[in-house]
matplotlib code that plots the C-alpha trace (Angstrom):
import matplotlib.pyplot as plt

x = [0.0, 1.1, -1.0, -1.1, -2.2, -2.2, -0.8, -0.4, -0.1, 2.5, 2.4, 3.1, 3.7, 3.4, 5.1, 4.1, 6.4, 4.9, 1.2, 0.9, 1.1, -1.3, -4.3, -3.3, -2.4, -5.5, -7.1, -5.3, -5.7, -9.9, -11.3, -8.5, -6.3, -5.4, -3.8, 0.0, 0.1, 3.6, 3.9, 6.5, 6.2, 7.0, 7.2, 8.1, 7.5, 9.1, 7.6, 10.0, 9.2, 12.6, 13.4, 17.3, 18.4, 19.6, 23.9, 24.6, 28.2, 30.4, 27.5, 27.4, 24.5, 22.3, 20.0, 19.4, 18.3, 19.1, 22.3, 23.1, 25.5, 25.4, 22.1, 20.6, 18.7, 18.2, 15.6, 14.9, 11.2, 10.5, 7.7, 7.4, 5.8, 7.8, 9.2, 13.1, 13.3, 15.7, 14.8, 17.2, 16.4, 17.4, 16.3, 12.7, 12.0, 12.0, 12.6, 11.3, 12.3, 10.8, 11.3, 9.4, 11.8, 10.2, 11.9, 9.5, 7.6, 6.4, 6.1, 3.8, 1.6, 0.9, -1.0, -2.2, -3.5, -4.9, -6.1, -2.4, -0.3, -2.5, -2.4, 1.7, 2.2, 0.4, 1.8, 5.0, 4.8, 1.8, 1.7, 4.8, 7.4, 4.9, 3.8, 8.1, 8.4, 5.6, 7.2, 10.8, 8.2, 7.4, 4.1, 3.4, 1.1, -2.2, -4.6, -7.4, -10.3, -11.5, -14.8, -17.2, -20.7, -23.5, -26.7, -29.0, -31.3, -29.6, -28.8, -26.6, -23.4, -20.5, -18.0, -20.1, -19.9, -18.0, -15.3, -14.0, -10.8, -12.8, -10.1, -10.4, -9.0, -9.8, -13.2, -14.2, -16.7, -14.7, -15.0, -18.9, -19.7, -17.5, -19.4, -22.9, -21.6, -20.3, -23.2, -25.3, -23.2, -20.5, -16.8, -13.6, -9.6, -9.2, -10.6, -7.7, -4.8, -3.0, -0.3, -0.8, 1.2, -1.4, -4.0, -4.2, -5.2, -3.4, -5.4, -4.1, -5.7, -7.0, -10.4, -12.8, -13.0, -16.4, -18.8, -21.0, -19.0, -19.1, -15.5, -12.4, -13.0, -10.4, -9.7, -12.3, -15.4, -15.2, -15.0, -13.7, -15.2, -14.0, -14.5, -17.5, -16.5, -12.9, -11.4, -7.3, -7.2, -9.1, -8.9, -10.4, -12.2, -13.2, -11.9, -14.1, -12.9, -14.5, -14.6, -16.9, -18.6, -20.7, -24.2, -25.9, -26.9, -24.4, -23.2, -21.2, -19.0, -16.5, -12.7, -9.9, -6.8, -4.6, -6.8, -7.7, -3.8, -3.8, -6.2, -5.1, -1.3, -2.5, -5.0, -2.0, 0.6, -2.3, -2.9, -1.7, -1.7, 1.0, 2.7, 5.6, 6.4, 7.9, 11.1, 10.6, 11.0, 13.7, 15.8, 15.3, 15.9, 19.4, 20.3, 19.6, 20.1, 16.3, 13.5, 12.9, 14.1, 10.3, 8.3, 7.1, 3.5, 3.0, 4.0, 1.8, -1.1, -0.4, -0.6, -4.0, -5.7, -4.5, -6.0, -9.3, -12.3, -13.2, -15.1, -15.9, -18.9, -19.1, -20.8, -22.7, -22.8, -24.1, -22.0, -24.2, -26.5, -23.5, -24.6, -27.0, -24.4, -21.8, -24.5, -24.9, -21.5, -21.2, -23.8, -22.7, -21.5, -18.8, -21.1, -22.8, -19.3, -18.2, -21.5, -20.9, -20.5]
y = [0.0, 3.5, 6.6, 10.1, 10.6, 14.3, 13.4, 16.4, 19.0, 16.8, 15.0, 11.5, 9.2, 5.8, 3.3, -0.5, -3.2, -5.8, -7.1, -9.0, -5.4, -3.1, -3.9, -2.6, 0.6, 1.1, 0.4, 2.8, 5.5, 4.8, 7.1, 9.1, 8.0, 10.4, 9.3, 9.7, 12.1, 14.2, 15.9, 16.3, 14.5, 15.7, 12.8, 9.3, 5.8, 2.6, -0.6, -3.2, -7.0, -7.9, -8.7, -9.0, -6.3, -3.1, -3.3, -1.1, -2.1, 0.8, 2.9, 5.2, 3.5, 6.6, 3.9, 0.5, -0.5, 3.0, 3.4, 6.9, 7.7, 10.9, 12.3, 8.8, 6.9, 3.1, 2.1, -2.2, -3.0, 0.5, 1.3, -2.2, -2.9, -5.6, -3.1, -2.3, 1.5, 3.8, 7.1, 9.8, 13.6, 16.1, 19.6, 19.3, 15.6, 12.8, 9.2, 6.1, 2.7, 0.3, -3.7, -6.4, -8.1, -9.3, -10.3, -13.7, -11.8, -9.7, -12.0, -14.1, -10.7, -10.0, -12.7, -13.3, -9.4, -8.2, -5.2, -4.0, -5.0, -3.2, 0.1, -0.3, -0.7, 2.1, 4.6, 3.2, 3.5, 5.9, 8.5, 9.2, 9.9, 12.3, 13.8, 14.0, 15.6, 18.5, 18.9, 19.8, 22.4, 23.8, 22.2, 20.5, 17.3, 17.5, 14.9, 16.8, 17.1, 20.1, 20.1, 22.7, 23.0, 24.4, 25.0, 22.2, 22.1, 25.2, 25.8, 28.2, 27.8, 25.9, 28.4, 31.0, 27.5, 28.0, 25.7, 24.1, 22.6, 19.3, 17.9, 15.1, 12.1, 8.5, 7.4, 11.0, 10.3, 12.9, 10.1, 10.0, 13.9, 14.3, 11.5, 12.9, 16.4, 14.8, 13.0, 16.1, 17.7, 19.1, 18.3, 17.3, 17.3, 13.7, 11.6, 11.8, 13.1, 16.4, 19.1, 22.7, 26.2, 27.3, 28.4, 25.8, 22.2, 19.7, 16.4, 12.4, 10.3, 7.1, 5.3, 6.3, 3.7, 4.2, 1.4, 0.5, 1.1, -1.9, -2.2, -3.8, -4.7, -2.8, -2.7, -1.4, -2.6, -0.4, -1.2, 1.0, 3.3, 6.2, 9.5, 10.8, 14.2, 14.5, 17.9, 18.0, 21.1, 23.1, 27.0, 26.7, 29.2, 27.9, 25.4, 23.2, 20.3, 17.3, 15.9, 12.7, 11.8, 9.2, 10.7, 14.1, 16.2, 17.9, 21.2, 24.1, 26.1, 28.6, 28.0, 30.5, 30.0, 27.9, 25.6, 25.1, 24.6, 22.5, 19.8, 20.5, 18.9, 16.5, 14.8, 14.9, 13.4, 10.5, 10.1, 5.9, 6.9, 9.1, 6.9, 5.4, 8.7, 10.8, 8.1, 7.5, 11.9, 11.8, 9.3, 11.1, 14.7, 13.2, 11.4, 13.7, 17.0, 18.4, 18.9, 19.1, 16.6, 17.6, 18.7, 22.2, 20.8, 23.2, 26.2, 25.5, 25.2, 28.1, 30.2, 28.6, 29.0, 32.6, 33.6, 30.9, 31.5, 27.6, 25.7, 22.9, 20.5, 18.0, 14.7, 12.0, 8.1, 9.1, 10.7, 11.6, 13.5, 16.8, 16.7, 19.5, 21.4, 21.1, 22.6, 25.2, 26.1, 26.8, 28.9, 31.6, 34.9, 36.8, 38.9, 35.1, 33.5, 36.3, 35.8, 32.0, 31.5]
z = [0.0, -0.5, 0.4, 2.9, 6.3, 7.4, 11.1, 13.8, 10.7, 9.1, 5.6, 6.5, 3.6, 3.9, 1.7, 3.0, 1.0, 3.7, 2.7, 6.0, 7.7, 5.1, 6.9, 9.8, 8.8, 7.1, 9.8, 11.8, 9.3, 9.4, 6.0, 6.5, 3.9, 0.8, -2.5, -2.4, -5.0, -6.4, -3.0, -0.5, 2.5, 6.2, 7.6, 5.1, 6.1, 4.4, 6.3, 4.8, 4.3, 5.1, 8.8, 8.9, 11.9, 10.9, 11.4, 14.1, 14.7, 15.1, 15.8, 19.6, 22.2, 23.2, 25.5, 26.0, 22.5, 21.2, 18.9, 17.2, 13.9, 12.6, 13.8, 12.6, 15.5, 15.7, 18.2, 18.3, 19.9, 19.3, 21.9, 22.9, 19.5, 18.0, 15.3, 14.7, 13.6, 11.9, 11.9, 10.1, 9.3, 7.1, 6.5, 6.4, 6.3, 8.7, 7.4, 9.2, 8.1, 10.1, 9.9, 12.4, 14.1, 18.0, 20.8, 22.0, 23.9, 21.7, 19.3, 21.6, 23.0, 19.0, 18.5, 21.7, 22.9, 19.2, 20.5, 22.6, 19.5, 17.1, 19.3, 20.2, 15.6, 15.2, 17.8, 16.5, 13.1, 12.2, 15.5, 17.1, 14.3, 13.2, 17.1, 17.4, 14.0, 14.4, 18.0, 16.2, 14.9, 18.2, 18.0, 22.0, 22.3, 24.2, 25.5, 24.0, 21.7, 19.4, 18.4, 16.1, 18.1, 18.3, 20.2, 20.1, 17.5, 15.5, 11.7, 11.5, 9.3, 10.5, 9.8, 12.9, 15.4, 18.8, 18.6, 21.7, 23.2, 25.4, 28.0, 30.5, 31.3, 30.2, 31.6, 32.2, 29.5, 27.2, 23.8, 24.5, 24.5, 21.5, 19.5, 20.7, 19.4, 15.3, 15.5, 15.9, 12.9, 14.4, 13.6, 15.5, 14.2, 16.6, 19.2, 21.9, 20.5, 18.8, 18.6, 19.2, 19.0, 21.3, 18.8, 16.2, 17.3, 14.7, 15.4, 15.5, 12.9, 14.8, 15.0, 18.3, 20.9, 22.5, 23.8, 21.0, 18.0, 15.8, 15.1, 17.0, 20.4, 22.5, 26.3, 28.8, 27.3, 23.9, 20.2, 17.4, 14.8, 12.4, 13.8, 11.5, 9.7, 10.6, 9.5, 10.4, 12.2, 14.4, 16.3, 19.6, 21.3, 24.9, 27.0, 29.0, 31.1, 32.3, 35.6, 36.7, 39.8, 41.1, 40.9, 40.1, 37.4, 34.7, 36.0, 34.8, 36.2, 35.7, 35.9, 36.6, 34.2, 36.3, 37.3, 33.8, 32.6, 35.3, 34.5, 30.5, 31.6, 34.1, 31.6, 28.7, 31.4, 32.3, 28.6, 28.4, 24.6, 25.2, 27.7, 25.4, 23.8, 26.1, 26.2, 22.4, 22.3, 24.7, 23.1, 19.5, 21.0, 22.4, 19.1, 16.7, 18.8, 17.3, 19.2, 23.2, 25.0, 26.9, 25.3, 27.1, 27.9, 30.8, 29.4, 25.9, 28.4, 30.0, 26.5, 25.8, 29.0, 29.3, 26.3, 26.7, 28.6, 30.6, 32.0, 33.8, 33.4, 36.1, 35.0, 37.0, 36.2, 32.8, 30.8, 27.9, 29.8, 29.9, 26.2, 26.6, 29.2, 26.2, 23.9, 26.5, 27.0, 23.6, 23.0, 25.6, 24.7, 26.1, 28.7, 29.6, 30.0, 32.7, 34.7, 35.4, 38.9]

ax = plt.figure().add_subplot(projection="3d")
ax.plot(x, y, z, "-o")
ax.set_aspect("equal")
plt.show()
């Protein structure tokens, strides 16, 4: 297979020589996929059917299973998922070669726990080369979800909708607000994941895992599905953050800047789809001597909330019932955001 994924605001181009592994990336890539076209690529991927290990002898170790050679990075069992990489840059373009060679253990967990191998191959391969590329671009990962809404019912045009930046941990109920809002017509850049420069929201191509979905069963009770009417980037105008208790009513209420930064980094920190990168950015930062070694989550948060009104909606045991406070919040006006207690 051969076609584009725009990934975090990158062009990633993926070239797969191994038919075993095509369906997988597919999948990964839901409807996302784009012809591969004349264009230059940001990002460029070369899965290879060969599995003989890339020769690293005479080459520096950055880490345990990290060797560097002029700014060019190995990494074997990249991320756990059973992939060798090399990973080289140049100007404007990062190259990924990546070749399955498992240790046994990974070998055995592939075809044992479908659902962890297929998520570990495509953070490999499909997200994180492309989240570490757009952060040499001063772009910061976020936990997040942007999402075009508005008011129930309502018919105005798309362009006018209040667009907003929806953070909260897994299990918050975060995936099931944002499906209720496409599903009412509104649109979203990704389900989890994205880069920002605090303003624009680059989103993560991957399916939504929400109970009832149809697709692959994942962990925690949920299945998979596209995201319906995926655009690749959004502006954000509000922030609102979730938070989950045991009982009650949805309710809404104001949130000062820092404690809005605050939950903004402490749901991208908890993020497990984000768990394996910062090591995986580390490791790259060191070898090739681009990007932050951290990437600068706090202070990215920082610029958004500062310039953000927020909010927090507090859900009970049923998280789709903070549909209508979502509609709410974005239907406010300037004068009705300052008078929320």
């Amino acid at each position: 297979m051969r076609g584009v994924l725009i990934q975090a605001g990158q062009r990633l181009l993926v070239d797969c020589r191994w038919p075993s592994l095509s369906p997988l990336l597919i999948e990964a890539g839901a409807d996302a996929w784009r012809p591969a076209g004349k264009g230059a690529a940001d990002v460029y991927l070369e899965a290879q059917a060969g599995h003989t290990p890339f020769d690293v002898r005479g080459w520096e170790t950055l880490a345990r299973d990290a060797f560097v050679r002029d700014g060019a990075v190995v990494l074997r069992n990249a991320c756990g998922s059973g992939f060798d990489l090399l990973l080289a840059t140049d100007v404007d373009r990062l190259r990924v070669v990546a070749r399955w060679r498992p240790p046994v253990k990974e070998r055995a967990a592939a075809h044992l726990l479908r659902s962890r191998f297929h998520l570990l191959a495509r953070a490999a391969l499909l997200q994180y080369p492309a989240l570490w590329w757009a952060g040499c671009r001063d772009f910061t990962p976020l936990h997040a979800s942007a999402l075009t809404i508005g008011p129930a019912g309502a018919s105005r045009a798309r362009a006018r909708c209040p667009t907003v930046l929806l953070v909260g941990p897994g299990g918050t109920g975060r995936s099931t607000l944002l499906l209720g809002a496409v599903t009412g017509g509104g649109r979203s850049c990704s389900d989890n994941l994205g880069v920002t420069d605090g303003r624009v929201v680059h989103g993560l191509v991957e399916p939504m895992r929400v109970r009832g979905g149809g697709g692959r069963r994942m962990a925690h009770g949920r299945t998979e599905q596209p995201l319906p009417g995926r655009v690749d980037s959004l502006c954000p105008d509000r922030l609102v953050v979730l938070r989950r208790i045991s009982r009650g009513r949805p309710e809404v209420r104001a949130l000062d800047a820092a404690q809005a930064a605050r939950a903004l980094v402490a749901a991208t920190y908890a993020a497990g789809e984000l768990r394996r990168y910062w090591p995986f950015a580390a490791v790259m930062a060191l070898g090739t001597g681009l990007g932050p070694p951290h990437p600068p989550i706090t202070r990215t948060a920082s610029r958004i909330t500062e310039r953000l009104p927020a909010y927090e909606i507090v859900l009970g045991d049923r998280p789709e019932e903070g549909l209508a406070a979502l509609y709410d919040v974005a239907a406010r006006g300037p004068e009705q955001m300052e008078a929320l207690p």
